[in-house]
C-alpha positions in Angstrom: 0.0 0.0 0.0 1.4 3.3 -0.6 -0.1 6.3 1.5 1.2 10.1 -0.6 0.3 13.3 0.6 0.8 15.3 -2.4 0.2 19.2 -1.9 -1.7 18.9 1.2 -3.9 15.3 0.2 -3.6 12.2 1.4 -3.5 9.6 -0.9 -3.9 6.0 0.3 -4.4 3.3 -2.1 -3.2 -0.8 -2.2 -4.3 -0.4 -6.2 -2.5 2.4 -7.5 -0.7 1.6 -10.3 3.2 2.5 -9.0 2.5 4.5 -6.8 1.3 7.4 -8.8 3.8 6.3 -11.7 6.6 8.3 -10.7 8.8 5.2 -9.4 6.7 3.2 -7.9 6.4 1.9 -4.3 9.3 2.1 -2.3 11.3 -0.8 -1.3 12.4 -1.4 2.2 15.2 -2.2 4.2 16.0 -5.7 4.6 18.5 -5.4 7.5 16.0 -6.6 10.4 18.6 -5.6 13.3 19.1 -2.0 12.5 18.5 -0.1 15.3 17.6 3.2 12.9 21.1 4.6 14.2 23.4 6.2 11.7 26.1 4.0 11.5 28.5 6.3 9.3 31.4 8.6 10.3 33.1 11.4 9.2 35.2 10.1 7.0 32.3 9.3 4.5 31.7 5.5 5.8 28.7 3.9 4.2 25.4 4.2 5.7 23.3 1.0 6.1 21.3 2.4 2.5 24.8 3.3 1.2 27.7 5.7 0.8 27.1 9.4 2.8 28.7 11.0 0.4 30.3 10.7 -3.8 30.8 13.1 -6.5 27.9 13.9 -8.8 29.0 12.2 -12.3 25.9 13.4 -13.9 22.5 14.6 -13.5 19.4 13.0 -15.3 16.9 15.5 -13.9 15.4 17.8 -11.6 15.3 15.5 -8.9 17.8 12.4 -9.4 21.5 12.2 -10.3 24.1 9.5 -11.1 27.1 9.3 -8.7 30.0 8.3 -10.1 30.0 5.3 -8.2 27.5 4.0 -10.1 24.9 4.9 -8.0 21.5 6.8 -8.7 19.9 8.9 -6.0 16.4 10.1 -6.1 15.6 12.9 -3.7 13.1 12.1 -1.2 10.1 15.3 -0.9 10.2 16.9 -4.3 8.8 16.1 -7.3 10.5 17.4 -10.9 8.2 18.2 -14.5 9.7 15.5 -16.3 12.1 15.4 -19.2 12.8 11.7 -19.0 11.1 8.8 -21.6 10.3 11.3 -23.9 8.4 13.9 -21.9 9.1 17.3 -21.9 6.8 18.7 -18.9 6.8 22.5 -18.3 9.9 24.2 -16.3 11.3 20.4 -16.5 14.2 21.6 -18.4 14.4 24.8 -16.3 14.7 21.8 -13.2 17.2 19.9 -14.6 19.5 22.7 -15.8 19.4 24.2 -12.2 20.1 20.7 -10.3 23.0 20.3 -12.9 24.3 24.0 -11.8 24.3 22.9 -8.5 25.2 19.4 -8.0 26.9 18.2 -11.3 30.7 17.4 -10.8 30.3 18.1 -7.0 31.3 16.2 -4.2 27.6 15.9 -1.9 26.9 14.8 1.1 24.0 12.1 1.2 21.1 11.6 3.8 19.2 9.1 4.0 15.5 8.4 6.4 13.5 5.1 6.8 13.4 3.8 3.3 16.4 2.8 1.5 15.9 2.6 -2.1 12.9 2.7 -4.6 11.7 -0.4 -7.2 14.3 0.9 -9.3 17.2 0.8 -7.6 17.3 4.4 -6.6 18.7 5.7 -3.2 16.4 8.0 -1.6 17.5 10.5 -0.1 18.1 14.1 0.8 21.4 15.9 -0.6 23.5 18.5 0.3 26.6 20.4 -1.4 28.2 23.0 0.2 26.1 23.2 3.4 23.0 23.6 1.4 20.2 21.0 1.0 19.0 20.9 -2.8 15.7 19.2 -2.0 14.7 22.3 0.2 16.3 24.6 -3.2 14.4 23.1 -5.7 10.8 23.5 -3.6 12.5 27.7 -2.6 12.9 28.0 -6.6 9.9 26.9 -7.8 11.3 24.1 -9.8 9.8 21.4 -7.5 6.3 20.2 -6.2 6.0 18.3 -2.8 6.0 14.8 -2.9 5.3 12.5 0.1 5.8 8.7 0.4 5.9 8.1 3.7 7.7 6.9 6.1 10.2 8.8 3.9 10.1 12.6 4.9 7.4 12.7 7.9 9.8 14.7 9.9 10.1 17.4 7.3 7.0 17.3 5.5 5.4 20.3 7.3 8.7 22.3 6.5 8.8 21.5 3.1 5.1 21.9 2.7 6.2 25.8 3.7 8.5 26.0 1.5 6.0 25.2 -1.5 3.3 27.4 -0.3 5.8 30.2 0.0 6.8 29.9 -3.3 3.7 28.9 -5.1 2.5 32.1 -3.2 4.9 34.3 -5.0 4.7 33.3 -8.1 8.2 31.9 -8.1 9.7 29.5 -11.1 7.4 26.5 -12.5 4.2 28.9 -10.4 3.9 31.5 -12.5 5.9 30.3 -15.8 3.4 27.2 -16.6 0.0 27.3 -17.2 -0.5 23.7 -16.0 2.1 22.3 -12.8 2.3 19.3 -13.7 3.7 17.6 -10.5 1.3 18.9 -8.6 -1.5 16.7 -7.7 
């Protein structure tokens, strides 16, 4: 069952078809004697989902990027327009190009909360370069909608909930460039 609060709505449904198509429902941890404790140090150890830290190889859009380890990492609260599998949503571009300006060829740290990794593959998680969170950047900018699988981002949903309501509010990016958001449910 997958339960999504999407722009203020709870979704809860055991039918819907991946989990509103996006990437489906999430898969969890299969390490049954984690104690939730971060087990990773300041020398960039791996975390029980995976590494806490890598250089950004490339970026594939708005909201996930390919480490140069190998690994892909989907940010956990935000939503991108799409540019992927031959979709070319409103201010997806715009999404893409600023995640690249930020992240692309930079070392990041990597955070991760209950859930691991998506059907895909895809780490989940909440990134940071230079001090500065780019989930919480894209939602600022207006190149990002709230999106809420939970257990993934309870303790910041209300926070980043703000953060889209601030800048839907003023117009800002993908708010007052597109007629039609389309990650916003």
């Amino acid at each position: 069952m997958c339960n999504v609060a999407v722009t203020g709505l709870l979704i809860s449904s055991a039918s819907m078809a991946g989990c509103l198509g996006f990437g489906g429902p999430l898969v969890g941890d299969t390490n049954d004697d984690d104690d939730g404790t971060d087990t990773s140090t300041e020398t960039g150890a791996d975390h029980r989902c995976g590494p806490t830290s890598g250089v950004v190889d490339r970026v594939i859009d708005g909201d996930t990027i390919l480490l140069e380890s190998g690994d892909r990492v989907r940010y956990i609260l935000v939503d991108t327009p799409e540019i992927t599998a031959g979709k070319n949503e409103c201010w997806g571009a715009e999404a893409s190009a600023y995640n690249e300006m930020l992240v692309e060829g930079q070392t990041i740290s990597i955070e991760y909360d209950q859930e691991c990794e998506d059907q895909y593959g895809r780490l989940l998680a909440y990134v940071s370069v230079d001090g500065m969170e780019v989930n919480r950047a894209l939602l600022e900018g207006g190149y990002a909608c709230i999106l809420h699988i939970s257990p993934n981002g309870d303790a910041k949903f209300a926070a980043y909930q703000n953060l889209e309501n601030t800048a839907k509010q003023a117009g800002v990016g993908m708010w007052s460039a597109c007629a039609k958001v389309t990650c916003e449910w």
